[in-house]
Every structure is written in structure tokens, then in C-alpha cells.
N, CA, C and O atoms as a GROMACS GRO file, in nm:
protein
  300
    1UNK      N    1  -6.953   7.041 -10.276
    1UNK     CA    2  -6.954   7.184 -10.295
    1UNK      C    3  -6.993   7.218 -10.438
    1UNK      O    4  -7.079   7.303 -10.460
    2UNK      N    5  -6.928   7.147 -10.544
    2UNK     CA    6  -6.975   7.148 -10.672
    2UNK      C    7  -7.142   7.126 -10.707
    2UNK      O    8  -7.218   7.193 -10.777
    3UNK      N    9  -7.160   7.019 -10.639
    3UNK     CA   10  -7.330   7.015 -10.654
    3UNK      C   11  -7.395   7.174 -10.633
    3UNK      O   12  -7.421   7.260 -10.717
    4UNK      N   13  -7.410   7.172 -10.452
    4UNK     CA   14  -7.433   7.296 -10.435
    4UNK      C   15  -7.414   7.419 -10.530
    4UNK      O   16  -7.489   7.514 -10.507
    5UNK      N   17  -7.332   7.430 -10.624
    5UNK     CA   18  -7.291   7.556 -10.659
    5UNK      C   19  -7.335   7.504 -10.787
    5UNK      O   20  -7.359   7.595 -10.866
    6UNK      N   21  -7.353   7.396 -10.830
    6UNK     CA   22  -7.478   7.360 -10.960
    6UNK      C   23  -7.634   7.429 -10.945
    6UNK      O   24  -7.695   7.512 -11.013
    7UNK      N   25  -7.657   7.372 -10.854
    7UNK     CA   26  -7.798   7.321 -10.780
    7UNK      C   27  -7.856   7.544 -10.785
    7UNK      O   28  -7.953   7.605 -10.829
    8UNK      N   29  -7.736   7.580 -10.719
    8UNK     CA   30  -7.756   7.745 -10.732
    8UNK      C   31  -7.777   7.791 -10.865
    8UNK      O   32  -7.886   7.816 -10.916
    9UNK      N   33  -7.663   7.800 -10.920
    9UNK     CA   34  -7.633   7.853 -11.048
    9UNK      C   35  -7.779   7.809 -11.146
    9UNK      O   36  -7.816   7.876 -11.243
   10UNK      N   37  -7.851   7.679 -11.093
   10UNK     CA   38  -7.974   7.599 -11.219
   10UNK      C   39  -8.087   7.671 -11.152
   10UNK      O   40  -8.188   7.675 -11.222
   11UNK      N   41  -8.096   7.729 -11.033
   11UNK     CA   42  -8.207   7.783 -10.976
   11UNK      C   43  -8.206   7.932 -10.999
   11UNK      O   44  -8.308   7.999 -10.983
   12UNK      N   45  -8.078   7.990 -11.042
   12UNK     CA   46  -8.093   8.138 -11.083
   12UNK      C   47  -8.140   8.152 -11.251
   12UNK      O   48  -8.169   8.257 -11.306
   13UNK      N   49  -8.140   8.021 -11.311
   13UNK     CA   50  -8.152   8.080 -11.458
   13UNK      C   51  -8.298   8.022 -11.435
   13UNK      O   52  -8.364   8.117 -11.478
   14UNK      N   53  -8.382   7.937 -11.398
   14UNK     CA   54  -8.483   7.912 -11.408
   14UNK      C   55  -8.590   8.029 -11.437
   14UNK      O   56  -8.538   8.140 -11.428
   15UNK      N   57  -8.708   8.031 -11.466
   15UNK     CA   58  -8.767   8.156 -11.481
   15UNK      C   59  -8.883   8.178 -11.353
   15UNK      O   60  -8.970   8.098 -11.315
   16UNK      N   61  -8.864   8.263 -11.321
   16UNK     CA   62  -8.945   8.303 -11.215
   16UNK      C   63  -9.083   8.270 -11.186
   16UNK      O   64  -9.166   8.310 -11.268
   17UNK      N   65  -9.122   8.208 -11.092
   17UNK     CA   66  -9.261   8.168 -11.038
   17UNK      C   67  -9.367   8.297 -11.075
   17UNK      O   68  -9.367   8.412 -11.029
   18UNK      N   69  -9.469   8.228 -11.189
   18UNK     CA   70  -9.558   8.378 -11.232
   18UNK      C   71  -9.677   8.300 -11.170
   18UNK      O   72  -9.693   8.180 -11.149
   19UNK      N   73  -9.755   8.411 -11.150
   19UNK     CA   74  -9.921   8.449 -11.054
   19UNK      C   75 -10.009   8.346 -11.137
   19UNK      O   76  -9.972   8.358 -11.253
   20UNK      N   77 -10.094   8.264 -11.131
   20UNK     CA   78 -10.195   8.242 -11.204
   20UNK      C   79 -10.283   8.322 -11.275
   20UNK      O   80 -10.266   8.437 -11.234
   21UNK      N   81 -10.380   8.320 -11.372
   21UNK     CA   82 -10.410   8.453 -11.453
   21UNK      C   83 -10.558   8.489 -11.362
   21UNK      O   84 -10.611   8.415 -11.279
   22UNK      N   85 -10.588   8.578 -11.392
   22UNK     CA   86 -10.709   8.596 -11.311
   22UNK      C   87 -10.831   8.527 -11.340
   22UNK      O   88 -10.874   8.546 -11.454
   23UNK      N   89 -10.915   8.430 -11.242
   23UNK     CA   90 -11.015   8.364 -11.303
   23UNK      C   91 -11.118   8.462 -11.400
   23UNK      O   92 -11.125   8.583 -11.421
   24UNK      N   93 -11.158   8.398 -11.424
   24UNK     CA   94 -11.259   8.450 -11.564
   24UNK      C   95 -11.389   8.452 -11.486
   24UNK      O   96 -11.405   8.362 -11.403
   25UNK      N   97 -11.505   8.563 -11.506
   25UNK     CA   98 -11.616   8.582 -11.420
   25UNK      C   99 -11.679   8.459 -11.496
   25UNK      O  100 -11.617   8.410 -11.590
   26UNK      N  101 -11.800   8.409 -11.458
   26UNK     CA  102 -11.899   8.285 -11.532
   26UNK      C  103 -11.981   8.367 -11.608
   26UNK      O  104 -12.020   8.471 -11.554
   27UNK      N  105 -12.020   8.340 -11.740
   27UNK     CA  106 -12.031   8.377 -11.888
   27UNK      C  107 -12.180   8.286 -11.929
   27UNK      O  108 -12.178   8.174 -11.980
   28UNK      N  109 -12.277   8.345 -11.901
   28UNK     CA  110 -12.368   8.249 -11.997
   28UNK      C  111 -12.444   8.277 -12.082
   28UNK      O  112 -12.495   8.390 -12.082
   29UNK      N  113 -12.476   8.182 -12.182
   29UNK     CA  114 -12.503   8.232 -12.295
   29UNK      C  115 -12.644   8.180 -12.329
   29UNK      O  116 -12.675   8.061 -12.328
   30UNK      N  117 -12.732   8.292 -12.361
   30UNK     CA  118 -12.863   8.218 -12.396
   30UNK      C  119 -12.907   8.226 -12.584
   30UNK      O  120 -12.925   8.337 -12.634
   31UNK      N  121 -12.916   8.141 -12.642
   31UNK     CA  122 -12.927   8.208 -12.816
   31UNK      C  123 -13.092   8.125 -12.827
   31UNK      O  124 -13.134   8.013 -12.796
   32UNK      N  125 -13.145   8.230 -12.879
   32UNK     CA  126 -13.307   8.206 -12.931
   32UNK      C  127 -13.290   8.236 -13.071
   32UNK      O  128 -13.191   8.294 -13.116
   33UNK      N  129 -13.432   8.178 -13.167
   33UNK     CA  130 -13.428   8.217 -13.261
   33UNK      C  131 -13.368   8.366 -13.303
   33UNK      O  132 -13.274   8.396 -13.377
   34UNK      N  133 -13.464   8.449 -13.224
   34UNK     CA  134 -13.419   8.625 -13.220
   34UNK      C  135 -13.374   8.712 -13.114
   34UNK      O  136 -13.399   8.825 -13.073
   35UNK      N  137 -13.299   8.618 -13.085
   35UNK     CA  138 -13.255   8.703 -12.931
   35UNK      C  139 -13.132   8.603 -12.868
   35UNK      O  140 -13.132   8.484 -12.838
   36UNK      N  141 -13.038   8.699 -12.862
   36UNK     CA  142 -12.916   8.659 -12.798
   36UNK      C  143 -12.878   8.762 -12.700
   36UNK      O  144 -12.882   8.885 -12.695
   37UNK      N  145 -12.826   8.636 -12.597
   37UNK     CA  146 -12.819   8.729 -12.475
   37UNK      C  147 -12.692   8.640 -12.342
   37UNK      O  148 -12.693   8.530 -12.288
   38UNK      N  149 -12.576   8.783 -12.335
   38UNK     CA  150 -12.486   8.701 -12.278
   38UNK      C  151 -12.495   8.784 -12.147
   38UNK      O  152 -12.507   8.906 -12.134
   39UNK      N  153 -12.487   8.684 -12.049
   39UNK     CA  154 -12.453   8.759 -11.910
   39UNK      C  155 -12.340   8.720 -11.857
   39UNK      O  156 -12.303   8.602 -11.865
   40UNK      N  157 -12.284   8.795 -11.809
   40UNK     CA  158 -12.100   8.785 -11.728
   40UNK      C  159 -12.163   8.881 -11.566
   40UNK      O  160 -12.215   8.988 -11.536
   41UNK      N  161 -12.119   8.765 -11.505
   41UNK     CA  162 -12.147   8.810 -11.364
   41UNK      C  163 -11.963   8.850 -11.307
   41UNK      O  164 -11.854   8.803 -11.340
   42UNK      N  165 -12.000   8.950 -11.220
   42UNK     CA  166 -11.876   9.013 -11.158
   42UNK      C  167 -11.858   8.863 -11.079
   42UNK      O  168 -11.928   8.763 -11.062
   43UNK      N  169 -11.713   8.912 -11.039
   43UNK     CA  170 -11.667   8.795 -10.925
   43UNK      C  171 -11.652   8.880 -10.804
   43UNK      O  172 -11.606   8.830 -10.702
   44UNK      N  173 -11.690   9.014 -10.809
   44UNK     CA  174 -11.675   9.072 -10.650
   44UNK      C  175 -11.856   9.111 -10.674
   44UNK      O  176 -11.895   9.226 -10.657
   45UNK      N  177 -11.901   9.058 -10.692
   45UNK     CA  178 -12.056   9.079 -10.714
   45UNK      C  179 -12.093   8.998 -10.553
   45UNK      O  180 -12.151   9.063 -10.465
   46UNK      N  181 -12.060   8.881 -10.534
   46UNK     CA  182 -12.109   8.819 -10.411
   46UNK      C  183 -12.008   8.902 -10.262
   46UNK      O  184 -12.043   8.874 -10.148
   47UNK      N  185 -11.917   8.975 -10.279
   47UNK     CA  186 -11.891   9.020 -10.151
   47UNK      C  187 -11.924   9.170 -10.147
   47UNK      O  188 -11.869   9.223 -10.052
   48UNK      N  189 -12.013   9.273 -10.236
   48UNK     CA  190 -12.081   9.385 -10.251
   48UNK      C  191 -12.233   9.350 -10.205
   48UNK      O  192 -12.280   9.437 -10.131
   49UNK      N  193 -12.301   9.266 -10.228
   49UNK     CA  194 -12.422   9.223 -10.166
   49UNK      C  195 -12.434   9.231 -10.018
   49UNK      O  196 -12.484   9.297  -9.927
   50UNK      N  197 -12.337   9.091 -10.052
   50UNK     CA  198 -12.264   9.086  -9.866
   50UNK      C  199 -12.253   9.240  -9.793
   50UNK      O  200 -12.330   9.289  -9.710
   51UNK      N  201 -12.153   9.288  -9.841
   51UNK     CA  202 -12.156   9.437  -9.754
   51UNK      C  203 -12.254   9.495  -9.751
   51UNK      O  204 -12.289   9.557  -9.651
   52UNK      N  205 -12.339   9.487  -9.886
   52UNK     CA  206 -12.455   9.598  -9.873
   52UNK      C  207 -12.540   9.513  -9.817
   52UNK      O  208 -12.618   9.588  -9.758
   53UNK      N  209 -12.575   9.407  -9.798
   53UNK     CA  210 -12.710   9.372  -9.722
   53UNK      C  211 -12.687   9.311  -9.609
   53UNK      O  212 -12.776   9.279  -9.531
   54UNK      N  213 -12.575   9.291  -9.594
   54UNK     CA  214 -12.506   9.233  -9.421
   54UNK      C  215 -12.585   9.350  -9.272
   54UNK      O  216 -12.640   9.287  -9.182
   55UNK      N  217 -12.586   9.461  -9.263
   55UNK     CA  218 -12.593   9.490  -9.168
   55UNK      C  219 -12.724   9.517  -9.136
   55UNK      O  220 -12.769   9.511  -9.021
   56UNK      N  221 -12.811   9.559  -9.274
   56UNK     CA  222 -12.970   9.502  -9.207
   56UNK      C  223 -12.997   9.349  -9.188
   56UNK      O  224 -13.077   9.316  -9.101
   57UNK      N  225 -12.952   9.279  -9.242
   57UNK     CA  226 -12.968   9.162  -9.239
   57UNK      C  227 -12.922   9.113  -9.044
   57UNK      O  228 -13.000   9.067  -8.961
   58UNK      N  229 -12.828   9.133  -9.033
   58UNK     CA  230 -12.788   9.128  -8.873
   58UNK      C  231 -12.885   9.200  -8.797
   58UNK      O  232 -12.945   9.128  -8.717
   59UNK      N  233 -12.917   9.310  -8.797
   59UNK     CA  234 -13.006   9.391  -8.752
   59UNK      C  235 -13.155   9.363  -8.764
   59UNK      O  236 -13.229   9.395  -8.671
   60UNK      N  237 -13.202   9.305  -8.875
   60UNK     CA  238 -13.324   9.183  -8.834
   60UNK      C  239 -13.323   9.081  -8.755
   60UNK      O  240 -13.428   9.058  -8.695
   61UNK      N  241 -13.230   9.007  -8.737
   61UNK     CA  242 -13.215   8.913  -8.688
   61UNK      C  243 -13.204   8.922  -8.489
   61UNK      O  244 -13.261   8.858  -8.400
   62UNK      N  245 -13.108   9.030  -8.487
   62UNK     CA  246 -13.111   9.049  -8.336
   62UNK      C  247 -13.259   9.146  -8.304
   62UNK      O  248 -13.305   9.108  -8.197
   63UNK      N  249 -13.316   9.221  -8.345
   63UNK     CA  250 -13.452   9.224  -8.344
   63UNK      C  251 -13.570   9.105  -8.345
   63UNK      O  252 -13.678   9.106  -8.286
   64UNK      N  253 -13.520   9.017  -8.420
   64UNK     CA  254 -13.616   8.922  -8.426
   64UNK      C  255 -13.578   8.829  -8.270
   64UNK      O  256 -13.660   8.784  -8.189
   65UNK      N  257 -13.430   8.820  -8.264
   65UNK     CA  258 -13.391   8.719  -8.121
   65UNK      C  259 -13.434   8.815  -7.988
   65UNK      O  260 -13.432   8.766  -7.875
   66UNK      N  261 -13.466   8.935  -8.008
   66UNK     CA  262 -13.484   8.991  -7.903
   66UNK      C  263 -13.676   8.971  -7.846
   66UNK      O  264 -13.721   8.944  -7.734
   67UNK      N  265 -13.743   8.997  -7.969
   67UNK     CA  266 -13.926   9.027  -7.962
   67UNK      C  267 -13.914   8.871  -7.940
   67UNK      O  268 -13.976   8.844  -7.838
   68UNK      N  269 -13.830   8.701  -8.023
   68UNK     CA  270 -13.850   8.621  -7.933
   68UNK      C  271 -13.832   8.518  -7.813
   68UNK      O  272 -13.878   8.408  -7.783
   69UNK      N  273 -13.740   8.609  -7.758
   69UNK     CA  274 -13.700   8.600  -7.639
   69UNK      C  275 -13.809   8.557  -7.531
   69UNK      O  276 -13.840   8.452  -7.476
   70UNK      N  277 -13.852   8.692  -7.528
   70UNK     CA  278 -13.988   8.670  -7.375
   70UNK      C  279 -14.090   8.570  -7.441
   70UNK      O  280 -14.160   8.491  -7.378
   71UNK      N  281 -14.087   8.586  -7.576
   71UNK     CA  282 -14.191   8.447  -7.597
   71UNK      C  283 -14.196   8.333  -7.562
   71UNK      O  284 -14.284   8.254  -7.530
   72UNK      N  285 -14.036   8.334  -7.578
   72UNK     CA  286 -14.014   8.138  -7.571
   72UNK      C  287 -13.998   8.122  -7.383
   72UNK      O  288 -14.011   8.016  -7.322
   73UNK      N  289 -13.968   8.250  -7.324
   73UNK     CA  290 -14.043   8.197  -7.135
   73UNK      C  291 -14.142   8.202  -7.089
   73UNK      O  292 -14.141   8.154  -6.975
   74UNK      N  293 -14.257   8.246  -7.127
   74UNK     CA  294 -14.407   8.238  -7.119
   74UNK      C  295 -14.463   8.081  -7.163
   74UNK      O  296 -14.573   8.052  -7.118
   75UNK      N  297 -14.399   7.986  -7.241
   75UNK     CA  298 -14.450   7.883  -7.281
   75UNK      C  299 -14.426   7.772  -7.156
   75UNK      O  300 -14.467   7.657  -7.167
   0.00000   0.00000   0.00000
């Protein structure tokens, strides 16, 4: 019972489980004689594409499976 009521008491003073920090976007750096130039890409940059070019992108595609459809039974 003593353990137990150790084992509690060492798990309430411990300090609380914290979040990892937020990754860092990728950073690159180009230096020329006269020209420096840093780019930082978003990290929600690849799922805004996605949304924005997802539904023409689907929408070519079942257009395209549809015009070749009757093609590929004529052969």
C-alpha cells in the first residue's frame, strides 16, 4: 500500500507531459556574390494546392476514363 501511495504521490509532482514545438517550415538559403535570397515554404502549402487543384484534377481524369472507355472496345 505504501508503494502505491509512493508511486502516486511521485507521479503528481512530476511535470506534465508538454506538446512537441511546432516543426519549423524548410528554410533555404541561396547567397551570391550580390544577392541573397531566403525562401521559407508554408507547411500547409502542400494541403492548399491539394484542395485547390484536387477537384479539376479528378474531373480530368473521369473525363479522360470516360472519352477512353469506347476506345479501348473498338480495339
Amino acid at each position: 500500500m505504501n508503494q502505491r501511495r509512493d508511486t502516486y504521490r511521485a507521479a503528481l509532482r512530476r511535470e506534465p507531459n508538454t506538446t512537441p514545438p511546432p516543426r519549423q517550415p524548410p528554410v533555404t538559403h541561396l547567397d551570391l556574390r550580390y544577392v541573397r535570397v531566403t525562401i521559407e515554404l508554408d507547411p500547409a502549402l502542400a494541403r492548399e494546392v491539394t484542395r485547390w487543384a484536387g477537384p479539376p484534377v479528378s474531373a480530368l481524369l473521369r473525363v479522360g476514363a470516360a472519352v477512353l472507355r469506347p476506345l479501348g472496345g473498338t480495339a
